[in-house]
C-alpha positions in Angstrom: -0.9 21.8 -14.1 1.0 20.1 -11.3 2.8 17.2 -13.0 3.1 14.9 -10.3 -0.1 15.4 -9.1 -2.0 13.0 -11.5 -3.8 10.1 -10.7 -1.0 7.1 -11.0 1.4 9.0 -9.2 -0.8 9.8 -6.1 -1.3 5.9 -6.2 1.9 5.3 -5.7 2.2 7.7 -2.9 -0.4 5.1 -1.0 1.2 2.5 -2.2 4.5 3.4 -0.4 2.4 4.7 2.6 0.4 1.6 2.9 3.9 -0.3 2.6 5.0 1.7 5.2 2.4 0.9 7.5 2.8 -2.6 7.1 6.5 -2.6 8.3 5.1 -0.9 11.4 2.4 -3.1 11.9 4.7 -6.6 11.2 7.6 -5.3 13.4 4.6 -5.1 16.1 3.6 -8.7 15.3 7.1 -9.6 15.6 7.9 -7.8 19.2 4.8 -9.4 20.7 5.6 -12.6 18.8 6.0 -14.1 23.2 3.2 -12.2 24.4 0.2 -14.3 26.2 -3.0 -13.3 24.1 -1.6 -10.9 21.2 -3.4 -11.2 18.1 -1.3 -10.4 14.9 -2.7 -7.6 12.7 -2.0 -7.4 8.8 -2.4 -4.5 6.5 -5.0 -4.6 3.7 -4.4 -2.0 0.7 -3.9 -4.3 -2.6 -6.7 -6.0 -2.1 -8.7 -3.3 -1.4 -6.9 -1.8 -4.8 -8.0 -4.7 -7.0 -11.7 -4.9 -5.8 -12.0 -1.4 -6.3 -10.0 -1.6 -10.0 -12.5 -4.4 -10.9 -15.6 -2.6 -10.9 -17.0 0.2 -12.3 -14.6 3.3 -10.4 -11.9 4.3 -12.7 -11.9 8.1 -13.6 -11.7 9.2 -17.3 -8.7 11.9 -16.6 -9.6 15.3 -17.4 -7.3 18.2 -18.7 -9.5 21.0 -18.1 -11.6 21.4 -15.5 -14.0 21.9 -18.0 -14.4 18.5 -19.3 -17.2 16.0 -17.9 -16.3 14.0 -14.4 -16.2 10.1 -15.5 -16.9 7.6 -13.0 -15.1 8.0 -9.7 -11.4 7.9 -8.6 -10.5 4.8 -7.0 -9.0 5.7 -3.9 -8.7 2.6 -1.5 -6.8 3.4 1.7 -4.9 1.0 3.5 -6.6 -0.7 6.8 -5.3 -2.8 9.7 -7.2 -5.9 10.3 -6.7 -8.4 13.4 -6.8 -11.9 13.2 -8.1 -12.8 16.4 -9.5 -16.3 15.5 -6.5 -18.1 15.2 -3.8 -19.6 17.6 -0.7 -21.2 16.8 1.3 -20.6 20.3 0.5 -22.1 24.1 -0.2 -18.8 25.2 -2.7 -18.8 22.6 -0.6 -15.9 20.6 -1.0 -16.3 16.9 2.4 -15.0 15.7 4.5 -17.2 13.5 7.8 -15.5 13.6 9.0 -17.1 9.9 5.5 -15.8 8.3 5.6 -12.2 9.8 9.7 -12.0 8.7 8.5 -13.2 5.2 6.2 -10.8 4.8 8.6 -8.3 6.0 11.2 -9.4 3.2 8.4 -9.4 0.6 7.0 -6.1 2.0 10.7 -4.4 1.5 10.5 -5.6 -1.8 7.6 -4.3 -2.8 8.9 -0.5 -0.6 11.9 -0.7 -3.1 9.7 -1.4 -6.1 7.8 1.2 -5.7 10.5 3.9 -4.4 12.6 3.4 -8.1 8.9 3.8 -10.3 8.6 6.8 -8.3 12.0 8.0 -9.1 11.4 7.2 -12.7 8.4 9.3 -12.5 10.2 12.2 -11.2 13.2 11.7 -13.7 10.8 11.9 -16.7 8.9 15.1 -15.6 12.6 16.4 -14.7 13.6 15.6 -18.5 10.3 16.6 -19.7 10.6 19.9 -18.0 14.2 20.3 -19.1 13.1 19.6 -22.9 16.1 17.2 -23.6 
């Protein structure tokens, strides 16, 4: 049995990738913060994460393949999603620069959040491993 290959861990894996697509797609909004007629995109994951958490599609985990499949895994995967309803500019651009380099600020918090649970993952499998 692969040890890092269970179910929390490989949600942390989209967490940091979803995380890491939403730095790309803010520093977008941000270079085209003076561009006539951009549209600012965000990234959806934890939403996506919660909805999916709230119904019925956790997965029992299984230690042999054996064993009986319960429910389903929830697997959301991050999406981009444009705003193009709203202005807030004269060139009709919708790109706050304080909002987008808040989000940024929260979105490297959350980044370095999740890189030290991952490395306390992979420290306890080491230790695990190492039987001390």
């Amino acid at each position: 049995m692969d040890i890092l290959n269970k179910p929390a861990f490989n949600q942390m894996e989209r967490s940091l990738n979803a995380s890491t697509m939403r730095h790309r797609v803010i520093a977008d909004n941000i270079a085209n913060a003076d561009t006539p007629y951009f549209k600012r995109s965000e990234v959806q994951f934890e939403e996506l994460l919660q909805s999916e958490l709230n119904g019925s599609s956790i997965q029992g985990y299984r230690t042999d393949p054996r064993h009986f499949v319960i429910g389903r895994p929830a697997r959301p995967e991050a999406q981009i999603v444009k705003d193009g309803q709203s202005t807030i500019n004269n060139n009709l651009n919708n790109v706050d620069m304080d909002y987008e380099m808040s989000l940024m600020a929260k979105n490297q918090l959350r980044y370095n959040v999740m890189v030290q649970q991952v490395n306390s993952e992979i420290k306890k499998a080491r230790t695990a491993i190492e039987g001390r």
